[in-house]
Phi, psi and omega in degrees: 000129136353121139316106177284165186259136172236101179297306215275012203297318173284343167296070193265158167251345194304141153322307191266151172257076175011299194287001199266135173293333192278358225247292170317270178334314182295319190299331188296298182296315164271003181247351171257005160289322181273304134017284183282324174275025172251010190068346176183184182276340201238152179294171209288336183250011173320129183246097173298342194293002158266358173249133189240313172246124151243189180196141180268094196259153186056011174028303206047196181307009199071061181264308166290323165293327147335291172291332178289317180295337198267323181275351183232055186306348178296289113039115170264119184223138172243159185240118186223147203199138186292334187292116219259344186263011188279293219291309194269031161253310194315315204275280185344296174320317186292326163323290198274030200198012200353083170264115176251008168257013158261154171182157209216144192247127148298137194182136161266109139323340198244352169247165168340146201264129199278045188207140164315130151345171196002043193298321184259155167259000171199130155250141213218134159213151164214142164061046179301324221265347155336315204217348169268113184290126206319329162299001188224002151311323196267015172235023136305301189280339176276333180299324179285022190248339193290337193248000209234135194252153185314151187072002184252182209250124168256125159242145179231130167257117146202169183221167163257161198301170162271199187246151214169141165240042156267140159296335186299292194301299177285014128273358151309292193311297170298344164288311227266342188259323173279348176275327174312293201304331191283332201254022162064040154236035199223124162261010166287131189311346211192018209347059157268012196223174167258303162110326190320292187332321187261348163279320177340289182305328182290323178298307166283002177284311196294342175280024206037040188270158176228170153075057157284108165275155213208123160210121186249145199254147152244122168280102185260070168320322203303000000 
Protein backbone atom coordinates (compact mmCIF):
# COMPACT_ATOMS: atom_id res chain seq x y z
CA UNK A 1 0.00 0.00 0.00
CA UNK A 2 1.01 3.69 -0.71
CA UNK A 3 1.94 6.00 1.69
CA UNK A 4 -0.78 8.40 2.12
CA UNK A 5 -0.33 12.31 2.45
CA UNK A 6 -1.85 13.76 5.76
CA UNK A 7 -2.10 17.71 6.23
CA UNK A 8 -3.39 17.18 9.29
CA UNK A 9 -0.37 15.05 10.59
CA UNK A 10 0.64 18.10 13.16
CA UNK A 11 -3.21 18.28 14.53
CA UNK A 12 -2.46 16.13 17.42
CA UNK A 13 -5.44 16.10 20.48
CA UNK A 14 -2.44 14.34 22.33
CA UNK A 15 -1.43 15.66 26.02
CA UNK A 16 2.12 14.84 24.95
CA UNK A 17 4.26 16.37 21.91
CA UNK A 18 4.68 13.56 19.84
CA UNK A 19 7.27 14.73 17.91
CA UNK A 20 9.79 15.15 21.23
CA UNK A 21 12.53 11.95 21.25
CA UNK A 22 11.68 11.46 24.66
CA UNK A 23 8.30 10.88 23.71
CA UNK A 24 9.67 8.24 21.83
CA UNK A 25 11.81 6.48 24.06
CA UNK A 26 8.53 6.42 26.84
CA UNK A 27 6.56 5.12 24.30
CA UNK A 28 9.26 2.24 23.55
CA UNK A 29 9.37 1.44 27.45
CA UNK A 30 5.75 1.28 27.66
CA UNK A 31 5.03 -0.79 24.73
CA UNK A 32 7.66 -3.62 25.90
CA UNK A 33 5.79 -3.44 29.30
CA UNK A 34 2.51 -4.07 28.52
CA UNK A 35 3.70 -6.52 25.99
CA UNK A 36 5.24 -8.41 28.56
CA UNK A 37 2.05 -8.32 31.16
CA UNK A 38 -0.26 -9.05 28.82
CA UNK A 39 2.12 -12.27 27.95
CA UNK A 40 2.64 -12.11 24.75
CA UNK A 41 1.86 -9.67 21.19
CA UNK A 42 -1.53 -11.93 20.23
CA UNK A 43 -3.86 -12.93 23.21
CA UNK A 44 -3.19 -16.37 24.91
CA UNK A 45 -5.69 -18.36 22.41
CA UNK A 46 -4.79 -16.71 19.15
CA UNK A 47 -4.26 -19.08 16.02
CA UNK A 48 -1.96 -17.27 13.85
CA UNK A 49 -2.06 -19.81 11.03
CA UNK A 50 -5.40 -17.53 10.05
CA UNK A 51 -3.55 -14.28 10.20
CA UNK A 52 -2.11 -12.75 7.10
CA UNK A 53 -2.35 -8.72 7.55
CA UNK A 54 -2.24 -7.08 10.67
CA UNK A 55 -2.53 -3.59 11.51
CA UNK A 56 -1.44 -1.06 14.16
CA UNK A 57 -3.35 1.74 14.79
CA UNK A 58 -1.56 4.79 16.65
CA UNK A 59 1.86 2.85 16.52
CA UNK A 60 3.94 5.23 17.89
CA UNK A 61 7.63 4.26 17.21
CA UNK A 62 6.65 0.35 16.26
CA UNK A 63 7.44 -1.41 19.01
CA UNK A 64 4.73 -3.68 18.59
CA UNK A 65 4.25 -4.13 14.96
CA UNK A 66 7.85 -4.64 15.18
CA UNK A 67 7.59 -7.36 17.41
CA UNK A 68 4.97 -9.14 15.56
CA UNK A 69 6.79 -9.02 12.22
CA UNK A 70 10.21 -10.17 13.83
CA UNK A 71 8.18 -12.93 15.85
CA UNK A 72 5.45 -14.00 12.63
CA UNK A 73 7.39 -13.43 9.45
CA UNK A 74 4.87 -15.43 7.73
CA UNK A 75 2.60 -12.00 8.73
CA UNK A 76 2.28 -8.76 6.90
CA UNK A 77 2.09 -6.19 9.04
CA UNK A 78 1.45 -2.28 8.72
CA UNK A 79 1.83 0.59 11.49
CA UNK A 80 0.20 3.73 11.34
CA UNK A 81 0.62 7.41 13.62
CA UNK A 82 -0.36 10.74 13.15
CA UNK A 83 3.37 11.68 14.03
CA UNK A 84 5.71 11.71 10.99
CA UNK A 85 9.01 11.55 13.17
CA UNK A 86 7.20 8.41 14.97
CA UNK A 87 6.61 6.83 11.88
CA UNK A 88 10.35 7.34 10.24
CA UNK A 89 12.23 6.04 13.63
CA UNK A 90 9.37 2.92 13.24
CA UNK A 91 10.67 2.54 9.81
CA UNK A 92 14.37 2.64 10.44
CA UNK A 93 14.11 0.46 13.07
CA UNK A 94 12.30 -2.10 11.14
CA UNK A 95 15.63 -1.46 8.55
CA UNK A 96 17.85 -2.11 10.76
CA UNK A 97 16.49 -5.65 12.06
CA UNK A 98 16.06 -5.96 8.14
CA UNK A 99 12.20 -6.89 8.46
CA UNK A 100 10.80 -6.47 5.39
CA UNK A 101 7.03 -7.64 6.13
CA UNK A 102 6.49 -4.46 8.19
CA UNK A 103 6.00 -1.15 6.91
CA UNK A 104 4.38 2.07 8.38
CA UNK A 105 2.08 5.21 7.33
CA UNK A 106 1.21 8.63 8.58
CA UNK A 107 -2.50 8.38 9.18
CA UNK A 108 -4.86 10.53 11.74
CA UNK A 109 -6.92 7.96 13.54
CA UNK A 110 -9.57 9.92 14.32
CA UNK A 111 -10.57 10.49 10.70
CA UNK A 112 -11.85 7.73 8.08
CA UNK A 113 -9.06 4.69 8.42
CA UNK A 114 -6.97 5.16 4.52
CA UNK A 115 -7.87 1.13 4.01
CA UNK A 116 -10.21 -1.03 1.83
CA UNK A 117 -13.13 -2.60 3.64
CA UNK A 118 -12.86 -6.10 5.40
CA UNK A 119 -8.41 -5.53 4.50
CA UNK A 120 -7.26 -7.17 8.07
CA UNK A 121 -7.27 -10.36 10.14
CA UNK A 122 -6.06 -8.40 13.03
CA UNK A 123 -6.23 -4.85 14.41
CA UNK A 124 -4.55 -3.82 17.12
CA UNK A 125 -4.86 -0.31 19.12
CA UNK A 126 -3.46 0.35 22.57
CA UNK A 127 -3.74 3.15 24.94
CA UNK A 128 -6.10 5.23 22.82
CA UNK A 129 -7.85 7.47 25.21
CA UNK A 130 -4.22 9.98 25.51
CA UNK A 131 -5.69 11.62 22.58
CA UNK A 132 -9.38 10.21 21.51
CA UNK A 133 -11.95 12.34 22.28
CA UNK A 134 -14.86 10.56 23.90
CA UNK A 135 -17.21 11.67 20.66
CA UNK A 136 -15.27 10.05 18.54
CA UNK A 137 -15.13 6.26 19.54
CA UNK A 138 -17.85 5.00 18.32
CA UNK A 139 -17.01 6.03 14.63
CA UNK A 140 -13.67 4.84 15.71
CA UNK A 141 -14.66 1.58 16.57
CA UNK A 142 -16.87 1.39 13.66
CA UNK A 143 -14.00 2.29 10.99
CA UNK A 144 -12.20 -0.86 12.78
CA UNK A 145 -15.20 -3.37 12.42
CA UNK A 146 -15.33 -1.69 8.60
CA UNK A 147 -11.61 -2.84 7.76
CA UNK A 148 -11.50 -5.78 9.64
CA UNK A 149 -12.88 -9.02 7.60
CA UNK A 150 -15.31 -11.47 9.10
CA UNK A 151 -14.04 -13.65 11.24
CA UNK A 152 -10.83 -11.58 11.94
CA UNK A 153 -10.29 -10.27 15.40
CA UNK A 154 -10.15 -6.09 16.67
CA UNK A 155 -8.46 -5.86 20.02
CA UNK A 156 -8.61 -2.59 21.95
CA UNK A 157 -6.22 -2.35 25.27
CA UNK A 158 -6.97 0.13 27.53
CA UNK A 159 -6.53 1.64 31.25
CA UNK A 160 -6.92 3.32 33.74
CA UNK A 161 -4.40 5.63 35.79
CA UNK A 162 -2.55 4.16 38.51
CA UNK A 163 -2.87 3.37 42.34
CA UNK A 164 0.18 4.45 44.34
CA UNK A 165 1.09 4.97 47.96
CA UNK A 166 2.76 8.07 47.28
CA UNK A 167 1.04 11.24 47.91
CA UNK A 168 3.03 13.24 44.68
CA UNK A 169 1.67 10.24 42.17
CA UNK A 170 -1.56 10.85 43.19
CA UNK A 171 -2.16 14.30 42.78
CA UNK A 172 -0.09 13.78 39.99
CA UNK A 173 -2.44 11.23 38.79
CA UNK A 174 -5.78 13.02 39.74
CA UNK A 175 -4.60 16.64 37.84
CA UNK A 176 -3.76 14.40 34.89
CA UNK A 177 -7.45 12.44 34.83
CA UNK A 178 -9.01 15.80 35.48
CA UNK A 179 -7.57 17.59 32.66
CA UNK A 180 -8.31 14.66 30.25
CA UNK A 181 -11.94 14.77 31.58
CA UNK A 182 -12.05 19.03 31.01
CA UNK A 183 -10.60 18.05 27.68
CA UNK A 184 -13.57 15.66 26.88
CA UNK A 185 -11.59 12.40 26.94
CA UNK A 186 -12.61 11.20 29.92
CA UNK A 187 -16.68 9.06 30.65
CA UNK A 188 -16.25 9.38 34.02
CA UNK A 189 -19.41 11.54 35.92
CA UNK A 190 -16.95 13.33 37.57
CA UNK A 191 -13.43 12.84 36.25
CA UNK A 192 -11.73 10.80 38.66
CA UNK A 193 -11.68 8.12 36.29
CA UNK A 194 -10.93 7.48 32.75
CA UNK A 195 -13.82 5.21 31.55
CA UNK A 196 -12.62 3.55 28.43
CA UNK A 197 -12.20 0.46 29.91
CA UNK A 198 -15.78 0.67 30.40
CA UNK A 199 -17.07 1.75 27.67
CA UNK A 200 -15.70 -0.53 24.83
CA UNK A 201 -17.68 -3.55 24.82
CA UNK A 202 -20.72 -1.40 24.70
CA UNK A 203 -19.32 0.27 21.60
CA UNK A 204 -18.29 -3.24 19.59
CA UNK A 205 -21.83 -4.78 20.72
CA UNK A 206 -23.54 -1.64 19.07
CA UNK A 207 -21.70 -2.62 16.15
CA UNK A 208 -22.88 -5.84 15.77
CA UNK A 209 -19.77 -7.81 16.98
CA UNK A 210 -19.87 -11.14 18.78
CA UNK A 211 -18.09 -13.50 21.08
CA UNK A 212 -16.65 -10.16 23.06
CA UNK A 213 -14.00 -10.67 25.49
CA UNK A 214 -12.48 -9.02 28.50
CA UNK A 215 -9.83 -9.68 29.98
CA UNK A 216 -7.77 -7.45 33.13
CA UNK A 217 -4.23 -6.87 33.52
CA UNK A 218 -2.24 -5.32 36.51
CA UNK A 219 0.50 -3.45 35.37
CA UNK A 220 3.42 -2.92 37.81
CA UNK A 221 5.76 -0.28 37.04
CA UNK A 222 6.95 0.68 40.15
Amino acid sequence: METPTNSSANQTTYFINPEEAEETARLLLQDRLLTKELGNVFPKDFNPSRTHLVLDLACGPGGWATDVARLYPQMDVIGVDISQKMIHYAQAHAQSQRLDNVSFQVMNVLNPLEFPDDAFDFVNARLLCAFMPTSVWPSFVQECVRITRPGGIIRLTEAEWEFTNSAACERLANMLTSAMWKDGKSFSPDGKRLGATLMISQFLREKGLINIQRHAYALDFS
